[in-house]
Phi, psi and omega in degrees: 000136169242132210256134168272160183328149178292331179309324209274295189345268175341290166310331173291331197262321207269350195261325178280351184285345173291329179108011167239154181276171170246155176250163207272186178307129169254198217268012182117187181218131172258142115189230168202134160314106156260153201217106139317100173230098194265134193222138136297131191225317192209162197285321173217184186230151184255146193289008174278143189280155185281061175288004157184153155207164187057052186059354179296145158294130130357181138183150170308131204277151166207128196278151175273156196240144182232180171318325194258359161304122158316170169299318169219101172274172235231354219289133164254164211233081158273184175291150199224145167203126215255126193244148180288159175299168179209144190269131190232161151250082219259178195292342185198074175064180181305113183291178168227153173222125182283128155205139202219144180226131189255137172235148198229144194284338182258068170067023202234185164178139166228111190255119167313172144178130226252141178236164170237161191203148149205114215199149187280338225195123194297344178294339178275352178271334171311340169298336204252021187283306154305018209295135192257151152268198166270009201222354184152212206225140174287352185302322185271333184283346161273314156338311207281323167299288190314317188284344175256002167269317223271356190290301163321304196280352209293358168242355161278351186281151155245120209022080172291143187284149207292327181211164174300133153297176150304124175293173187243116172267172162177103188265145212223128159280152189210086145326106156292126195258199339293179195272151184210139162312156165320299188281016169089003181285154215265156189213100169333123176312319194270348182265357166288283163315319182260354155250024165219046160270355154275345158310271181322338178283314173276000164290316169304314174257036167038043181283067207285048196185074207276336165332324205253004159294115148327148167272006169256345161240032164257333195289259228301312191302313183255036184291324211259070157241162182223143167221143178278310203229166199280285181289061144209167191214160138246118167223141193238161190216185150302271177269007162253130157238163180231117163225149173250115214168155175308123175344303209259020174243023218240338192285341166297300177293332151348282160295329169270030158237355183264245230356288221291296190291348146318286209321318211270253197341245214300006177261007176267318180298316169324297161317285175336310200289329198284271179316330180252355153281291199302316155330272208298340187292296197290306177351296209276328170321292206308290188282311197321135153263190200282343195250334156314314170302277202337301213284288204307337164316311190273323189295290223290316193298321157305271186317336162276353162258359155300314187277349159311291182324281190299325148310317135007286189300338222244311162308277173008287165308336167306302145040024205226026165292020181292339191263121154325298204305287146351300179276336195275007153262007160278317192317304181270350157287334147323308194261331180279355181258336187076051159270022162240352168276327180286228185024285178324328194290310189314300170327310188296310184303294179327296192291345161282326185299306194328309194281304174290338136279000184288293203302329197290329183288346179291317191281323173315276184359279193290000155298271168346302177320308187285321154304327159339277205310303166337282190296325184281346177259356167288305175313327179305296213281334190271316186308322169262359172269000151299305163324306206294316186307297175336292182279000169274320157287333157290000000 
């Protein structure tokens, strides 16, 4: 008689004991690798419009609208340009690889790039988070693309920074759904995720071994998922997200984890800027005289209504809570990015500038008072030497 392996035995008994079926061997996975690179390129941008690059048109990004869009989504909308595809040849064979780039109002672009993927086994995707060509690593052929759009852009920038910073990566895997057994039976999305939630746990943290995850960072890698629909899943990580879903439903939660990995690349630019405003103040502070105090009064004052602007611009882009569903997967890449913890430090900062600049406009005040006081009691002292002078000469 033959007996299954004891792992499956074991999982079957643990799943049924939860109250879920195992769904049977399934037919394989379809679908394509995104890929995030989100770059701070400049302090701002000039509101004149962009009409082309690389020879491409410009156009407005417009999320496709499905059943679960509100009646007027809430979505910002940047310029967008779409480059033809190009062909690669990647570990298991040749690709056509999609690329597209969006420019943004706060100093920022963010460039896709879309892979096809068809693989038996969820384990075999693990291969594409690095993904190498035969020609170079995609990590570099997109650096090289940013550095020659922002080389282009390079006159709509208002202070572009002297080199590409690091980008903020993220890669988001996509099944096309719905999931189906060998034999064509249909496999509910969330009874799929428990039973291959440690597969999944090393695709995201990029474990080619999934055997040698604890069940405790299978559990915590794949904590943060939502599902809508009997076919469809989210599971979101640190450098990784996973969904699962029909194509043409696929273009929202998309953006809305490219937003979230924006968000994260500026609230770092951000930070950067704060620390290195807040560095340079005391510094100058330390040595300053009264017309030095004068000038950094006006700097601290300029910058806090610049970081006002851009924290705005930067809500703004957010701007895409009309979806219940929606907002609880901002929600959760929020909360796996901290970003609300960045938002706190920043906040903390912001109110030290604050505070340095309330004190440095107090101590101006009471400068100005004593020069006041100074000159009227100067005026005082000539007056009566006029008095005085006056009656001695009569």
């Amino acid at each position: 008689m033959i007996t299954e392996p004891v792992k499956l035995q074991e999982r079957k008994t643990v799943v049924a004991a939860e109250g879920r079926s195992v769904p049977g061997r399934m037919a394989g996975y379809r679908g394509e690798v995104v890929y995030m690179y989100a770059y701070d390129v400049a302090y701002d941008v000039s509101r004149e419009p962009v009409e082309t690059l690389f020879g491409q048109p410009v156009e407005e990004f417009v999320v496709g609208a499905d059943r679960r869009t509100p009646r007027e989504p809430f979505f910002y909308r940047p310029q967008m340009v779409r480059l033809p595809p190009v062909e690669r040849v990647g570990p298991f064979g040749p690709v056509r690889v999609q690329r597209a780039i969006k420019l943004l109002p706060v100093g920022a672009i963010s460039i896709t790039v879309r892979v096809p993927f068809a693989v038996r086994e969820i384990g075999e995707l693990v291969g594409y988070h690095d993904l190498q060509f035969a020609h170079g690593s995609l990590h570099d052929e997109i650096r090289q693309l940013a550095e020659a759009a922002v080389a282009e852009l390079r006159s709509h920038y208002i202070r572009p920074h002297p080199q590409l910073l690091e980008e903020e990566a993220y890669t988001v895997f996509c099944i096309a759904g719905p999931l189906r057994t060998e034999e064509g039976a249909p496999v509910s999305a969330e009874q799929w995720f428990h039973a291959h939630r440690r597969e999944i746990a090393a695709l995201l943290t990029q474990e080619p071994v999934a055997a040698r995850l604890s069940k405790q960072e299978a559990d915590e890698s794949t904590g943060r998922y939502l599902s809508y629909y009997e076919d469809d899943l989210v599971v979101v990580d640190w450098d990784a997200a996973l969904i699962v879903d029909e194509p043409q439903d696929m273009d929202e939660p998309l953006y809305i984890m490219e937003l979230a990995n924006l968000q994260l690349a500026e609230l770092e630019a951000y930070d950067r800027i704060l620390d290195a405003a807040l560095d340079g103040a005391y510094r100058d502070l330390a040595t300053a005289g009264l017309r030095s105090r004068v000038k950094i009064l006006r700097e601290l004052r300029e910058l806090r209504i610049d970081l006002a602007r851009f924290s705005d611009e930067l809500s703004n882009v957010t701007k895409f809570f009309g979806d219940w569903h929606l907002a609880r997967i901002y929600e959760k890449i929020a909360s796996r990015f901290h970003l609300g913890d960045w938002h706190r430090t920043i906040d903390g900062k912001l109110k030290t500038l604050d505070d340095l600049y309330q004190l440095l406009k107090h101590d101006q005040t009471n400068r100005w008072m004593i020069i006041l006081e100074a000159t009227i009691v100067l005026l005082f002292i000539i007056d009566l030497i006029v008095l005085f002078g006056g009656f001695k000469g009569g």
